[in-house]
C-alpha positions in Angstrom: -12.1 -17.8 -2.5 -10.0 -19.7 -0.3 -7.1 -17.6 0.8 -4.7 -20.0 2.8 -3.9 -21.0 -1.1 0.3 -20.2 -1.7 1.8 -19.7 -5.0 4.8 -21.5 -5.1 7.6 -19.7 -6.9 8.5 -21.0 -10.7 11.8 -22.1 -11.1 13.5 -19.5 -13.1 11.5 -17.0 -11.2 14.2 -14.7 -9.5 13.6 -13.5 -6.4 15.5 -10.7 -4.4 17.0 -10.7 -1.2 15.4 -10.5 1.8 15.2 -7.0 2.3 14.1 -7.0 6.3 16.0 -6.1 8.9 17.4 -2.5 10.5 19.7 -2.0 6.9 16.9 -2.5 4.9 17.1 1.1 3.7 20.5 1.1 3.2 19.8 -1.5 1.1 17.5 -0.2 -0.8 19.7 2.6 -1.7 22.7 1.1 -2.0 22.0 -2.4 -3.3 20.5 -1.3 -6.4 22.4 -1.6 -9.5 21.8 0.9 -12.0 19.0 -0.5 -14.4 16.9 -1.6 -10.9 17.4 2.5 -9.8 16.3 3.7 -13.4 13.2 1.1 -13.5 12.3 2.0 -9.8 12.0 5.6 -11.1 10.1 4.7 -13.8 7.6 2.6 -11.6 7.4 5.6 -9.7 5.7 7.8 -11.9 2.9 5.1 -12.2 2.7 3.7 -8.5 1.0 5.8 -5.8 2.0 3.9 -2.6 -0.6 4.5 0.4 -1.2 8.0 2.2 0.7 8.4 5.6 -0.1 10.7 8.2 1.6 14.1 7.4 3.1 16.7 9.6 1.5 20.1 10.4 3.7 22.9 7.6 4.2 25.3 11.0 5.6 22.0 13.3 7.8 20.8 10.2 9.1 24.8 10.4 9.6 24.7 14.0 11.2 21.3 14.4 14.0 22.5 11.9 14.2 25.9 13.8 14.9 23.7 16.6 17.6 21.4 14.8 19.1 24.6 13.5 19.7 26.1 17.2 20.9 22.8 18.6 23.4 23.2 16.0 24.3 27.0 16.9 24.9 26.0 20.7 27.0 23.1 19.9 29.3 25.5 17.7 28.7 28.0 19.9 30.3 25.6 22.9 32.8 24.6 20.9 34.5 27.9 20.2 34.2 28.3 23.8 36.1 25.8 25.1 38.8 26.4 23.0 38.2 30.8 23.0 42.4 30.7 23.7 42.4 29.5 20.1 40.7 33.0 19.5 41.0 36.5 19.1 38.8 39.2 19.1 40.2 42.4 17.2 38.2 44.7 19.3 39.6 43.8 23.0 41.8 41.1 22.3 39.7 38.2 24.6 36.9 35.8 23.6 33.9 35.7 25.8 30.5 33.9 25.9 29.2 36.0 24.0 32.1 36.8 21.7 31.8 32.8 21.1 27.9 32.7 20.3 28.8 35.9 17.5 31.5 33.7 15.9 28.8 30.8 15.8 26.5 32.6 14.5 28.3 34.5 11.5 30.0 31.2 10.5 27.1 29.3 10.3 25.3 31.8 8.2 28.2 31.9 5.7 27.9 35.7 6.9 31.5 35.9 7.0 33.7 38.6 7.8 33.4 42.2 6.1 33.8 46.0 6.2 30.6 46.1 9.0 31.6 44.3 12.0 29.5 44.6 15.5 31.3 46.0 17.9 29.6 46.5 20.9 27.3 43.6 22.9 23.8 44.9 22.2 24.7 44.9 19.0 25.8 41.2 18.9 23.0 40.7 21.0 20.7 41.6 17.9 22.6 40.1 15.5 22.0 36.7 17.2 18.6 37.2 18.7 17.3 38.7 15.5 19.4 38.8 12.5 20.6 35.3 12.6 17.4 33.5 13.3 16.4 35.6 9.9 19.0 34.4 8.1 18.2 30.8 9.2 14.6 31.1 8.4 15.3 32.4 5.0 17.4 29.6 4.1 15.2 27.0 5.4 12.2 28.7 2.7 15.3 28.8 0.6 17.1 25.7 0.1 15.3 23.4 2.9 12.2 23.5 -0.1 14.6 22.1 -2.1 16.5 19.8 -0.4 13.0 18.7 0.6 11.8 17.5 -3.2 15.3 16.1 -3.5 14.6 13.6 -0.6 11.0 13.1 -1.6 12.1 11.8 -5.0 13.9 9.9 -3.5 12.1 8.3 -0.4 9.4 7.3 -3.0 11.8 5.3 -5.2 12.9 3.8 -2.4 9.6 3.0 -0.8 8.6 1.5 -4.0 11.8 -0.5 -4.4 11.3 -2.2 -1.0 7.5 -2.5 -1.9 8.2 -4.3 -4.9 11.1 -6.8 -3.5 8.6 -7.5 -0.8 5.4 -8.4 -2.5 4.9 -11.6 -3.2 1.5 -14.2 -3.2 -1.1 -10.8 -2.9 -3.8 -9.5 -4.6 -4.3 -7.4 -7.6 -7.5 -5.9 -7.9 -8.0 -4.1 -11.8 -10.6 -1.5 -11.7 -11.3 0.6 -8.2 -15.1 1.5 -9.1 -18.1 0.1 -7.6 -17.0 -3.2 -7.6 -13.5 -3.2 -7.0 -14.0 -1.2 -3.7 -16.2 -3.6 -2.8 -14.4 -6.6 -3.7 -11.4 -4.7 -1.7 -13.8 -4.2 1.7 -14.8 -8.0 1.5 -10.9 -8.9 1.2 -10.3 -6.5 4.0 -13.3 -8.7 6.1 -11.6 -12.1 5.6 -8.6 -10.6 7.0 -6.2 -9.8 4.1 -4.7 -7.1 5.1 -4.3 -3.9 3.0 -0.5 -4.2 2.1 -1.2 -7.4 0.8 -4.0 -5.4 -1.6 -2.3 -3.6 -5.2 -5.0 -1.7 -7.5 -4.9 -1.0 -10.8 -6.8 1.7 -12.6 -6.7 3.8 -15.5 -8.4 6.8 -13.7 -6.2 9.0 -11.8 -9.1 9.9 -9.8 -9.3 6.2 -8.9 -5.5 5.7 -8.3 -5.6 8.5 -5.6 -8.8 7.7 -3.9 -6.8 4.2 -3.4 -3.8 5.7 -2.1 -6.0 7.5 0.4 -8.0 4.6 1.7 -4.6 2.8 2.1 -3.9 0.3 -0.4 -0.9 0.7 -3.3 -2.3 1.5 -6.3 -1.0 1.3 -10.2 -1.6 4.0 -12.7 -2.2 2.6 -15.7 -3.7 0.5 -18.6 -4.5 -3.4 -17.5 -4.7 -4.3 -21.1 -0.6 -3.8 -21.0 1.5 -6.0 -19.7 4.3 -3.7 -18.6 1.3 -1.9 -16.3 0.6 -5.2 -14.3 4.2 -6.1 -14.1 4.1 -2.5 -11.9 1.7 -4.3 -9.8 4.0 -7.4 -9.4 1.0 -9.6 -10.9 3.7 -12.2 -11.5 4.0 -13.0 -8.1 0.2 -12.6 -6.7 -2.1 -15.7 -5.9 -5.1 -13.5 -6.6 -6.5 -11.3 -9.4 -9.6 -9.7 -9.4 -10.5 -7.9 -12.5 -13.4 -5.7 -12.7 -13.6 -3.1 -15.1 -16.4 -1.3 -16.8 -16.1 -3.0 -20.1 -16.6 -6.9 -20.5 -14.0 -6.8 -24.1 -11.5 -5.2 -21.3 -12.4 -7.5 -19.1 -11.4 -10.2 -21.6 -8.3 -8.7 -22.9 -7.2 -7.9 -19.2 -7.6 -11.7 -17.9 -5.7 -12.9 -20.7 -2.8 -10.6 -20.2 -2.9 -11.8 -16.4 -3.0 -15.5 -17.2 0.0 -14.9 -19.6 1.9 -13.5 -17.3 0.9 -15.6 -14.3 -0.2 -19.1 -14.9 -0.7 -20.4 -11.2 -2.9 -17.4 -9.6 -6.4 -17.4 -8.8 -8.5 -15.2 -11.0 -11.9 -13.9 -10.7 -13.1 -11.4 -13.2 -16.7 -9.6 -13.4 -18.8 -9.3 -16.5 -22.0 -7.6 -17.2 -23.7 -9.9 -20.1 -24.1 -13.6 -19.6 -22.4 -14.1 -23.5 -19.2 -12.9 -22.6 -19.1 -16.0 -19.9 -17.4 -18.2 -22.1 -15.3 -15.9 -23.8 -13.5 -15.0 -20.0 -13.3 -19.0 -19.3 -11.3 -19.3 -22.5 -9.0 -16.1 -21.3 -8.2 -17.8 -18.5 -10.6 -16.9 -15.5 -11.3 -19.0 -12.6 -14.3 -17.5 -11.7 -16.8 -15.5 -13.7 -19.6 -13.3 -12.1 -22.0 -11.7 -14.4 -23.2 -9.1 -12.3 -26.2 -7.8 -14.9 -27.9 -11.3 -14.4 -27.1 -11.5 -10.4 -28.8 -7.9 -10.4 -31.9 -9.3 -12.3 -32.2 -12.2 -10.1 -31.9 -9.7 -6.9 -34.1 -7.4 -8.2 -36.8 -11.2 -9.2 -36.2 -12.1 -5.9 -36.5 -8.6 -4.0 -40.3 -8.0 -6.2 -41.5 -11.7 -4.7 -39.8 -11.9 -1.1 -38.4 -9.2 0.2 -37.0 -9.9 3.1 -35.2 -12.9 1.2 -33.7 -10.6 -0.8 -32.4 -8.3 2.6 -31.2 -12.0 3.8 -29.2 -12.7 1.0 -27.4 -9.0 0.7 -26.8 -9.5 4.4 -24.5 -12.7 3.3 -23.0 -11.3 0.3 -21.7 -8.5 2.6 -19.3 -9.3 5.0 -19.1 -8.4 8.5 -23.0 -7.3 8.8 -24.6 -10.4 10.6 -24.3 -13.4 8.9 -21.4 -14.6 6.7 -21.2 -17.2 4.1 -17.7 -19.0 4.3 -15.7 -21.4 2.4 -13.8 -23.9 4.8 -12.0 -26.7 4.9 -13.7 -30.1 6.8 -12.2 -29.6 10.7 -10.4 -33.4 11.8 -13.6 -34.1 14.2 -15.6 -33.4 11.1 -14.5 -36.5 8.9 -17.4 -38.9 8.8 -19.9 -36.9 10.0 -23.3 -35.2 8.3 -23.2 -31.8 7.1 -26.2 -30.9 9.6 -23.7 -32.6 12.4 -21.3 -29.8 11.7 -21.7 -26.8 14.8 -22.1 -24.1 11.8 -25.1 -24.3 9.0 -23.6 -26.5 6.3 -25.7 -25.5 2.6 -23.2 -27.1 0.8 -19.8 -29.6 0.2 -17.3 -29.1 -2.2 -15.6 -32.2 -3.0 -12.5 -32.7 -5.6 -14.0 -29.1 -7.2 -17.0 -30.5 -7.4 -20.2 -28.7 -5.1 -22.8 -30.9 -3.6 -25.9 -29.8 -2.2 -25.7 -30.6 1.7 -28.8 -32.9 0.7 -27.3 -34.5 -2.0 -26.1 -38.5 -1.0 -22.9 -38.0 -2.3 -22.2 -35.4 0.3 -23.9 -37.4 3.3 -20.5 -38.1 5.1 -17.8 -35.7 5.0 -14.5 -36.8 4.2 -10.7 -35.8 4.5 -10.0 -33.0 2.1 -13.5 -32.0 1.9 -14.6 -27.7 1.7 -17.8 -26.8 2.9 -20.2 -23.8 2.5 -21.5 -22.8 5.6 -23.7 -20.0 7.2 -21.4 -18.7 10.4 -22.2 -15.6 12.9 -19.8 -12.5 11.0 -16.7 -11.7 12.7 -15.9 -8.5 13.8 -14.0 -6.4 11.1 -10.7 -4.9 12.1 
């Protein structure tokens, strides 16, 4: 699959604005008309968007501990440089201490009341001990809260900058067997994993996604509504690979309806069904039932063929085999001339066996299938 291919964008195809930049979450939040917030919500129930590196319950606890005492000594100043503005109904003057008191019973919505401390040690244990009880007991409280509150809405957010963003990526349908490894070859010839959307209609395999990076779709493929989620419409690639091959069918026609210019490759299990996904729209058909046979022929005769052609399927072990494009020093030259193993040429979508005479001088817009030394994976 040739990955340098663009998908230009259709004419009435709307596009958002740029949403980089250091007011891109402002504009997320703020630029969002009321249908967009309402649809990002709804999108949010279905899209799991990848697993970041959390923060330790008891650290969370202590940095707000900390905020919350930054917060007392900055009242706490306050009333001291202006204590004049003060009284104190017990001596008539405004101390340190007097000052860190009135923080501290403000800030707590304590207020005044029929029990007032009098004397300093009991101040002192009001602030040392009461206060910091009081502040722990509305962080459990109402910090819980406030903390669903901005989780709801951090994840509508995220995905509303995920899914002005995304544009010419790939969808993968169906994280099993095959989609994870589809998703580790992508990963090998360096697409990245933002660039990477799954769709599955397995919780299980929606979270295992999320975990291992990649934003991932809840939902059936069959409907279009579900790959819209994944932003299909704007992808250069689809891979679909679910269990069934009358999925498989129904799911690559959905796709080509809704995007006529991407790439699709789809994965069957009988050799009949070929035809049926070519009609549906499919680039690319693998039968993997028939590829197993031939693997498992192959394997029974020659063994150690059969180790050298998994090590090529399988990217990043030893050997790769690459699709590329014919280099400028390359035009007019033999295949076997070429400083990689040329096994075949791909000419006009036509592929030529590097023996064939039709492929004995490269030319000028020429592909060729070559054997090349795997590079490391990142």
């Amino acid at each position: 699959m040739d990955h340098r291919r663009r998908r230009q964008p259709l004419n009435d195809e709307k596009r958002p604005p740029s949403q980089t930049g250091r007011f891109s979450i402002l504009r997320s939040l703020w630029y969002r008309s009321r249908a967009e917030a309402l649809d990002d919500a709804e999108a949010g129930r279905s899209i799991t968007m990848p697993v970041e590196r959390g923060v330790p319950p008891l650290q969370q606890v202590l940095r707000r501990l900390a905020m919350a005492l930054l917060i007392l000594l900055v009242t706490t100043l306050l009333v001291w440089f202006d204590r004049d503005g003060y009284t104190d109904n017990s001596d008539g003057s405004v101390d340190f201490l007097d000052a860190a008191y009135y923080a501290t019973v403000t800030l707590s919505t304590t207020g005044y009341g029929d029990i007032t401390p009098v004397s300093d040690t009991a101040r002192l244990v009001n602030i040392l001990v009461i206060t910091p009880l009081r502040i722990l007991f509305l962080i459990i409280l109402v910090g819980t809260t406030l903390e669903v509150l901005t989780e709801r809405t951090r994840q509508q957010v995220r995905v509303h900058r995920w899914r002005s963003r995304m544009r010419d990526h790939v969808v993968v349908i169906g994280y099993g067997t095959k989609g994870r490894q589809a998703v580790e070859t992508l990963q090998g010839q360096g697409v990245r994993k933002d660039k990477i959307v799954v769709v599955d209609p397995e919780r299980t395999a929606v979270e295992a996604a999320g975990s291992d990076g990649l934003v991932s779709v809840l939902g059936d493929a069959t409907r279009s509504d579900t790959l819209r989620k994944a932003e299909l419409q704007g992808a250069a690639q689809v891979i679909v690979a679910p269990q069934r091959d009358d999925t498989a069918a129904l799911v690559t026609l959905t796709a080509r309806q809704l995007n006529k210019r991407a790439t699709i490759v789809a994965a069957v299990r009988e050799d009949e069904n070929v035809p049926l996904l070519k009609q549906s729209g499919a680039d690319t058909v693998v039968t993997s039932s028939s590829s197993a046979g031939r693997l498992l022929g192959v394997s029974m005769a020659n063994p150690h063929l059969a180790d050298t052609l998994e090590n090529l399927m399988t990217y990043g072990r030893g050997l790769d085999l690459v699709e590329r494009p014919v280099a400028a020093d390359e035009v007019g030259r033999s295949p076997r001339e070429c400083a990689d193993l040329v096994v075949a040429v791909v000419r006009r979508k036509t592929v030529f066996d590097y023996t064939d005479p039709q492929a004995a001088s490269l030319q000028a817009g020429d592909h060729v299938i070559s054997i090349r030394q795997a590079a490391r994976i990142r």
